[in-house]
N, C-alpha and C positions, 0 to 999 in steps of 0.2 A: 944355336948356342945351347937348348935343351942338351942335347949327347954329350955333352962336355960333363956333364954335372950327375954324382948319383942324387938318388931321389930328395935323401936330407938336405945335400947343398944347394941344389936347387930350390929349396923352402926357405934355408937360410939368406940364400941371394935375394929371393924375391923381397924380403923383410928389410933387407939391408938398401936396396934400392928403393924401396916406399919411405926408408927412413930417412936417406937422400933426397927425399923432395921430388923425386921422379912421380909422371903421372901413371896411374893406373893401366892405361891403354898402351902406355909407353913399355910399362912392363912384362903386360900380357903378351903383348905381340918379339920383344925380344928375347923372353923365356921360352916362347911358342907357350903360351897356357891359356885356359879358362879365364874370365873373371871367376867366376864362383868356386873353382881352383882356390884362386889367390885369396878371396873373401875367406874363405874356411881356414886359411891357413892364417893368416895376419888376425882373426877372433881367437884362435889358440894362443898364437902371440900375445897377444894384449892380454889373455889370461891367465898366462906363465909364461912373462919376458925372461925371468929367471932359470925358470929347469926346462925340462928336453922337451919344448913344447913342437921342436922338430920331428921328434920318434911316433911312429906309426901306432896307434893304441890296437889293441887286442880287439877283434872283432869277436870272441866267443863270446856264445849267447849268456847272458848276465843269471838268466833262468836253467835247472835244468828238467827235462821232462821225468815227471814221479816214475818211477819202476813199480810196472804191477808187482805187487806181493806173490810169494812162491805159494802164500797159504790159499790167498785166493784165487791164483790159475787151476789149483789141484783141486779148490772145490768146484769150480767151472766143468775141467775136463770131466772129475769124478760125477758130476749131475748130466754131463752131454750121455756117459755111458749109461748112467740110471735110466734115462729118458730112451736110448736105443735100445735098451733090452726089452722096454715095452712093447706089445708091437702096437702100430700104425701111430706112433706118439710120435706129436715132431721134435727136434733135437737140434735147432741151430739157434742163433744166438738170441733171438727174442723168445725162443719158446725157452730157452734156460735162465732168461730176465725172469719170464713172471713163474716161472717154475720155483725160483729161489726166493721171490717175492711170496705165494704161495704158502712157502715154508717161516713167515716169519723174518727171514735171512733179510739185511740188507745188500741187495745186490750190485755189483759194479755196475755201469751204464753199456748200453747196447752196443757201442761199437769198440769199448774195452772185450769184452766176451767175444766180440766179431777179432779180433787182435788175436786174443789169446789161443783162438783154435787158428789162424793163420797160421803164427808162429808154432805150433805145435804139427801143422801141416795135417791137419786132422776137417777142412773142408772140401766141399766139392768144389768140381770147377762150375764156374758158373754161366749158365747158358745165356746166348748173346740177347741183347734185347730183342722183347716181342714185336712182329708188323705192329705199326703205327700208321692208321688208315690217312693217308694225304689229301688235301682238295677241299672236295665240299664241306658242309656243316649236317652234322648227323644232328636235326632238331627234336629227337621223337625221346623223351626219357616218360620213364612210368613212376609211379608211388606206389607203395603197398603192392608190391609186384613179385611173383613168382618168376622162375625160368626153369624150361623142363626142355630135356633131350634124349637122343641116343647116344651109346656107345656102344661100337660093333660091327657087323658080328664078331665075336668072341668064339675058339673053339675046344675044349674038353679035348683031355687026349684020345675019347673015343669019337673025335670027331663030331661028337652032340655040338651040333650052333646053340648059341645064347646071346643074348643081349642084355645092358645095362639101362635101365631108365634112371636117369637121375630127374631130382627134383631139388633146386633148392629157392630157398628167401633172400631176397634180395637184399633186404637193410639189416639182418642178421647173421645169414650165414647157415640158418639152422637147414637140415641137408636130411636124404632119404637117398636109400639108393638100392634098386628092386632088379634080379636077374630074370629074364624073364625066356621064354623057350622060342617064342616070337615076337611081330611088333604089331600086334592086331589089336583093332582097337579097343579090343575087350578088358587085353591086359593091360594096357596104357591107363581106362577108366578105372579101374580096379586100383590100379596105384596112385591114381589120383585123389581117391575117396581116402584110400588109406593114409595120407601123408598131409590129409585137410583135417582128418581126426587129430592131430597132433600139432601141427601147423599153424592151422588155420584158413580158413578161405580169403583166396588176397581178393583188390581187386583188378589186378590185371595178370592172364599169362603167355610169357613170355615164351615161344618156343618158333624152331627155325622150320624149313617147309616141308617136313617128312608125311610123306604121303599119308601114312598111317595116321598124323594128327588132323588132315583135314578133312579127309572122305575118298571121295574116287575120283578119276581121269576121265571116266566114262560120261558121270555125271556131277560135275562139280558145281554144280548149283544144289544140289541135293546134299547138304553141308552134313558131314560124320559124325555118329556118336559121341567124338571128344566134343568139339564144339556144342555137340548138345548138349552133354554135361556140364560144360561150363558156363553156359545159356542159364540152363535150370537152378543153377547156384549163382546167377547175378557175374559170374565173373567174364569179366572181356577178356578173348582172344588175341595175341598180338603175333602177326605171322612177323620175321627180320625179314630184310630182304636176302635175296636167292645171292649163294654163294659170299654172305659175310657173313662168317660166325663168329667174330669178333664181336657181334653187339650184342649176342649175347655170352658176355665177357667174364661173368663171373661163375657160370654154368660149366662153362669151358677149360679156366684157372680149375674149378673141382674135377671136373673129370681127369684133367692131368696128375693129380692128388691122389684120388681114387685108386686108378688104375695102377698107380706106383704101390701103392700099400697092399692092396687085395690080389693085382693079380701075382706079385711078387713075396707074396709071402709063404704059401704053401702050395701044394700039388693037391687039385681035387679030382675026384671020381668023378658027380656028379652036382648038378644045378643047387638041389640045397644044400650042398656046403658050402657054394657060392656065396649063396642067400644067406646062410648062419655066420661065415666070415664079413661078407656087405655091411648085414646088420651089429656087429661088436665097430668096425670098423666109425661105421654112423655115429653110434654111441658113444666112441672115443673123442669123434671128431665136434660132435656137438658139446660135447663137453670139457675138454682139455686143447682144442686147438685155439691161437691167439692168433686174431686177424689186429693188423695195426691200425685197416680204417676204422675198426672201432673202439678205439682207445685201447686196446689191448685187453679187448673183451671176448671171451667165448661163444658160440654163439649161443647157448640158451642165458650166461650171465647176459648181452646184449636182449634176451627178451625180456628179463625179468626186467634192465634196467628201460627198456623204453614201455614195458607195461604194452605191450603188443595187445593192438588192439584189433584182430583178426577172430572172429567168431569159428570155435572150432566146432567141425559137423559131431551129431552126437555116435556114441560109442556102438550103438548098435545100427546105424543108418547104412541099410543096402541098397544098391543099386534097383529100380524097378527092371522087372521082367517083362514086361509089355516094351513094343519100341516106344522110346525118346520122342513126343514133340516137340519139333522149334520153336522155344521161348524167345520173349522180345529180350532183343539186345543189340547191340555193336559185337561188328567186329571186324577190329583194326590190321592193315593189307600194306605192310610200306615195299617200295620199290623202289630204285634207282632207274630215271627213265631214260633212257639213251635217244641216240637220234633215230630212230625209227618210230620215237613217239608211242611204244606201246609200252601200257599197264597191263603185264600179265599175271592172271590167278588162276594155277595151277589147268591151265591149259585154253583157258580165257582171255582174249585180248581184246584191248579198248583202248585207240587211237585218244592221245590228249592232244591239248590247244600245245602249240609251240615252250610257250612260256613257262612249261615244265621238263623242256628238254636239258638234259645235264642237270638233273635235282632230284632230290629224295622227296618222294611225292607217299603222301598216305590216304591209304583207299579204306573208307567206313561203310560197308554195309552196315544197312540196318533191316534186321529182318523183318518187323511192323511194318516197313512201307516197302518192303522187295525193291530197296535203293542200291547204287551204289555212290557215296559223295567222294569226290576226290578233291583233297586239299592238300596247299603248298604250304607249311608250315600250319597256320591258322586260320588263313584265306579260301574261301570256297570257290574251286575254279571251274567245275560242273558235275555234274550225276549223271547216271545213266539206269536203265532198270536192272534189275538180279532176281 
């Protein structure tokens, strides 16, 4: 019976049978309809018996969306281009929030300015998201922690090799970034002294298992000058495990960073123009880049605001010229141990109990008692000598 009827007479039927004393069931099933159909429509009814309470109301939205202003897309665009002509300045839509903030300006919200260079077709495409490690529980985070690595080799169109050592802070952001001609450990301590004078001395660092940071193959118990330098200043060593550089995750986001601004911005001859662009580059970045995990702070406004309580080495403090003694300390060894049960350090293996198989197991030397402890989260599941 529904096909016989357009949509109105059908509403009006259904109204005219309810008003007939017909039951409700009786008419849902001979219209073919809903109850809650017929409910919607018999409350219109009953709220205009009189006018066309049968006609379809207007579904457009009651609201309509504000139109950014032309004034404020041109100051948008006009600050994206301020911000590009700088170099190594960033230019998307948070660094043009507080860029305009900065200026006094009250500025549109983040993802108005994220709109307004859409439609002007004036972004990148954006790359897909980053691996996201699946499975187990990565239990190991540090405080007041540095992370240092390589990037490289790099090469000069004359072929000169070079490398990048970055260094950055972890709850800051605040960055260093040293070209270096090799990756020995001379020059690695040397940039470490350097970037504690400014820094400060954390107390933990972070860095993944580059030969050059631990010492030798030959003899790996005969632990390397980094280590001993970071011995002798109280700071613990923290190796990631092999083949995840994602943990150390914020080291890694800069080196993407980095490498975009410096090595794409000019043509160099040699190493210190490298080093002279690095350093403006640093300087930009420590002081005009906006990270969001810190409220949209800088990283030196982020030290001022946590009053960074990191002891910096003094200005004239050199490395001693005699070798490095091993100072007492820790130092921290995480692995992923697979079914073969072995913990290896850098050419060292050490058969665990079972109960560490398939887990992120962390290995504490401690160089006072030539230990090695090995724990599963916070649990001590045995030592061995070192």
């Amino acid at each position: 019976m529904k096909n016989n009827f357009t949509k109105e007479q059908l509403r009006i039927k259904a109204i005219e049978l309810f008003n007939n004393k017909w039951n409700i069931s009786e008419i849902c099933k001979t219209l073919n309809c809903s109850r809650r159909w017929f409910y919607k429509w018999l409350k219109r009814y009953k709220n205009d018996q009189s006018g066309c309470w049968y006609v379809e109301e207007s579904r457009r939205p009651k609201t309509k969306k504000k139109k950014i202003g032309s004034n404020t897309e041109l100051l948008v665009l006009e600050t994206r281009k301020q911000l590009m002509s700088t170099a190594f300045m960033q230019y998307g839509p948070q660094a043009i929030f507080y860029h305009l903030k900065m200026r006094n300006i009250a500025p549109p919200p983040v993802w108005s300015i994220a709109r307004i260079l859409q439609q002007n077709k004036v972004t990148h495409i954006k790359r897909p998201d980053t691996y996201k490690a699946k499975g187990k529980k990565y239990p190991y985070a540090y405080l007041l922690s540095q992370q240092m690595d390589f990037v490289g080799p790099r090469y000069l169109y004359s072929k000169t090799r070079y490398y990048f050592l970055n260094l950055i802070c972890c709850d800051t952001h605040y960055a260093q970034v040293s070209a270096l001609e090799s990756q020995g450990s001379n020059n690695v301590c040397n940039s470490l002294i350097r970037f504690w004078k400014t820094a400060g001395i954390p107390d933990f660092l972070q860095m993944d298992n580059d030969l050059s940071f631990w010492g030798s193959l030959i003899r790996p118990t005969a632990l390397g000058k980094v280590i001993r330098v970071c011995l002798l200043h109280k700071v613990t060593p923290v190796f990631i495990p092999i083949r995840e550089p994602w943990r150390n995750g914020i080291i890694e986001h800069f080196n993407n960073t980095m490498q975009a601004a410096v090595l794409n911005s000019e043509r160099f001859d040699n190493i210190d123009q490298i080093q002279a662009s690095a350093d403006r580059f640093c300087q930009i970045h420590n002081q005009n880049h906006y990270y969001s995990t810190q409220d949209g702070k800088t990283p030196e406004q982020c030290r001022k605001h946590l009053n960074y309580p990191l002891v910096v080495l003094r200005e004239d403090y050199r490395l001693p010229d005699k070798p490095l003694a091993l100072s007492e300390g820790e130092i921290h060894v995480i692995r992923f141990v697979r079914s073969d049960l072995k913990f290896n350090i850098f050419g060292l293996s050490f058969i665990l109990p079972e109960e560490t198989q398939y887990e992120y197991i962390k290995g504490v030397i401690l160089t006072s008692e030539h230990k090695l402890k090995i724990f599963k989260e916070q649990k001590l599941i045995t030592e061995f000598k070192f």
